[in-house]
PAVO-654496 format. One record per residue (C-alpha): residue number from 1; residue in three letters; y, x, z. Coordinates in nm, 2 decimals. Last residue first. Layout:
BEGIN
{atom NUM "ALA" {Y X Z}}
...
END
This chain:
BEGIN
{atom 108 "UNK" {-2.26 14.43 6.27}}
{atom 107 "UNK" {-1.99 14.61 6.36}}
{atom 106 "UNK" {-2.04 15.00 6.39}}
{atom 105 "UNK" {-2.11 15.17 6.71}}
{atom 104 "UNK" {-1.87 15.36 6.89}}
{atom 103 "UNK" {-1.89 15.70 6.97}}
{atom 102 "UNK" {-1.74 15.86 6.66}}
{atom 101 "UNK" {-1.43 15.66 6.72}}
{atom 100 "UNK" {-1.35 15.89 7.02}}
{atom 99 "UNK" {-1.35 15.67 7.37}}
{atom 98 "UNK" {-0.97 15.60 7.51}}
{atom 97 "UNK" {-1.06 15.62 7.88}}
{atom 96 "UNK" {-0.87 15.95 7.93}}
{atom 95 "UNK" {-0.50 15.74 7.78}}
{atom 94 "UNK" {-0.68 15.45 8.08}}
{atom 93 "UNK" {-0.38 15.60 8.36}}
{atom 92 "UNK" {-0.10 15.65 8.09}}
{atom 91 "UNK" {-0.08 15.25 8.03}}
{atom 90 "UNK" {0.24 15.20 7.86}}
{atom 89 "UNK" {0.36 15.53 7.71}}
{atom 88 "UNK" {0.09 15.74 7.66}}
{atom 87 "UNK" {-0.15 15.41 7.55}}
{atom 86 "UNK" {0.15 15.32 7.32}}
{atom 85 "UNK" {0.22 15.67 7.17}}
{atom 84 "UNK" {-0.16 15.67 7.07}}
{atom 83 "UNK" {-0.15 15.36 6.91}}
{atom 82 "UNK" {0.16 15.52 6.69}}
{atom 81 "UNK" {-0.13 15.85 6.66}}
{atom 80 "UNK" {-0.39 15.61 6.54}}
{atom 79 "UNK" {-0.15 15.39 6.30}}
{atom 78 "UNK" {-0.05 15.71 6.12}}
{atom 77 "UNK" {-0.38 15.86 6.08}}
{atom 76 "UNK" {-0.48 15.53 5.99}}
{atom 75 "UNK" {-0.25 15.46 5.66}}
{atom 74 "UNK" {-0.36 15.14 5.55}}
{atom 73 "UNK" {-0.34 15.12 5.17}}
{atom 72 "UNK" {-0.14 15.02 4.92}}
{atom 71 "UNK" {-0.13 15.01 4.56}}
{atom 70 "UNK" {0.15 15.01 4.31}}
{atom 69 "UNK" {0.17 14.86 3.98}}
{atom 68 "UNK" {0.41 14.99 3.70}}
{atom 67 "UNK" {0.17 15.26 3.58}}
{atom 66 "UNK" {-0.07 15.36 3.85}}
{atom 65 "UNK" {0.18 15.42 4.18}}
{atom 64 "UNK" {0.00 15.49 4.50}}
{atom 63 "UNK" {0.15 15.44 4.83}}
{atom 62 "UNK" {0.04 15.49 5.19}}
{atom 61 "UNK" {0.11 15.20 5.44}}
{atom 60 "UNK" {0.20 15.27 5.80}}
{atom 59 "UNK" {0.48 15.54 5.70}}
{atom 58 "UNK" {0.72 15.31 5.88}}
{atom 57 "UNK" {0.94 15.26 5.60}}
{atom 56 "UNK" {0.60 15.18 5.43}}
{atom 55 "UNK" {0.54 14.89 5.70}}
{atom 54 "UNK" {0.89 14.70 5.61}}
{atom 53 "UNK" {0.81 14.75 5.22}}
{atom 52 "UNK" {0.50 14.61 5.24}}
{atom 51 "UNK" {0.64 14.32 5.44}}
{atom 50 "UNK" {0.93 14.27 5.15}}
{atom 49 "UNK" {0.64 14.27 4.88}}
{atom 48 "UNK" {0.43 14.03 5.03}}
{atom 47 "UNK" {0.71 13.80 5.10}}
{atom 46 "UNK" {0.82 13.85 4.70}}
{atom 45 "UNK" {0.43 13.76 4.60}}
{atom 44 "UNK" {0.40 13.42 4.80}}
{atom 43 "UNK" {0.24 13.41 5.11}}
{atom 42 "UNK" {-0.01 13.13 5.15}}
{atom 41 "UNK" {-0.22 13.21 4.79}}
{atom 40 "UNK" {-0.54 13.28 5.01}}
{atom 39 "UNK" {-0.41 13.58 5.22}}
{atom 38 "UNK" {-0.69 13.78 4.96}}
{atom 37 "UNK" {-0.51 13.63 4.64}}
{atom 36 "UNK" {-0.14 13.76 4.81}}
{atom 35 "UNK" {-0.32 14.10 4.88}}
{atom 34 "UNK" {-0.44 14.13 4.57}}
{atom 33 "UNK" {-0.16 14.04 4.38}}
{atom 32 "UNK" {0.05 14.29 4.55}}
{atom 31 "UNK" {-0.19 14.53 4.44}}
{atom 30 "UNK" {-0.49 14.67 4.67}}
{atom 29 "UNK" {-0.61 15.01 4.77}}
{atom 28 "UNK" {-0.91 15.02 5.04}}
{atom 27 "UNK" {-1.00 15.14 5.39}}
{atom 26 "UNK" {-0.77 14.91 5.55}}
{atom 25 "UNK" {-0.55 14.74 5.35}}
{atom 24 "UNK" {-0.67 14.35 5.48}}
{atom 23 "UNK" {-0.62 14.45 5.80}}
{atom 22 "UNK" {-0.28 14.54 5.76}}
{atom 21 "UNK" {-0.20 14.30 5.55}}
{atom 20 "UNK" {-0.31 14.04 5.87}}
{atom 19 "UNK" {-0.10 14.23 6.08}}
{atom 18 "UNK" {0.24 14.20 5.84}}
{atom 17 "UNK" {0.13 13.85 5.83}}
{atom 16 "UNK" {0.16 13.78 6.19}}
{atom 15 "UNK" {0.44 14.00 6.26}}
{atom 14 "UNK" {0.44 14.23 6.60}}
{atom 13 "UNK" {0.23 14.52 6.39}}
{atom 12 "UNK" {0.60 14.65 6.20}}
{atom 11 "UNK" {0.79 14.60 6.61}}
{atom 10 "UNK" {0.58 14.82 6.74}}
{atom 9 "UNK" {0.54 15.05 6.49}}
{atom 8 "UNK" {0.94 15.06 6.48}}
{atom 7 "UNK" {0.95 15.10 6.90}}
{atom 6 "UNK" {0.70 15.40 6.85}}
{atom 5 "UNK" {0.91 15.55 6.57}}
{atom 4 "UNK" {1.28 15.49 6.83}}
{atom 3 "UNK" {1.08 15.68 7.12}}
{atom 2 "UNK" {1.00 15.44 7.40}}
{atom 1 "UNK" {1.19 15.53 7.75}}
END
């Protein structure tokens, strides 16, 4: 059976936009207002906030607090070890195909 944290990753990534944050908050720190200018004005600013709130229950996002703005970003350690869980618990035969990030090339 899926441990109750995997099931919540699961469920965080399954959202459209929630994925789409996600990739936008990897590797950097953005506002609210950055992420709503970098979706391209279709989610409003509350819808933002309530889906950055559902992935920092699940420790996906890290938070910084500057003032009275706070700043995400992705938190990978976090996704990698959730991704992990999955490839355990859902296809344990390829978990020894899983190639180290430091092997693959980067996008061009």
């Amino acid at each position: 059976m899926i441990d109750a944290q995997t099931l919540l990753f699961a469920k965080a990534i399954a959202d459209d936009t929630r994925h789409e944050i996600m990739t936008h908050l990897c590797c950097v720190w953005l506002s609210v207002s950055d992420i709503v200018e970098k979706l391209d004005g279709r989610v409003n600013q509350p819808t933002v906030s309530h889906h950055l709130k559902k992935l920092e229950e699940v420790a996906l996002v890290q938070v910084r607090q500057e003032g009275r703005n706070r700043f995400y970003t992705l938190n990978q350690e976090r996704v990698t070890v959730c991704c992990g869980r999955l490839l355990v618990q859902f296809a344990p035969d390829y978990v020894s195909n899983v190639v180290p990030i430091s092997q693959i090339a980067p996008a061009k």
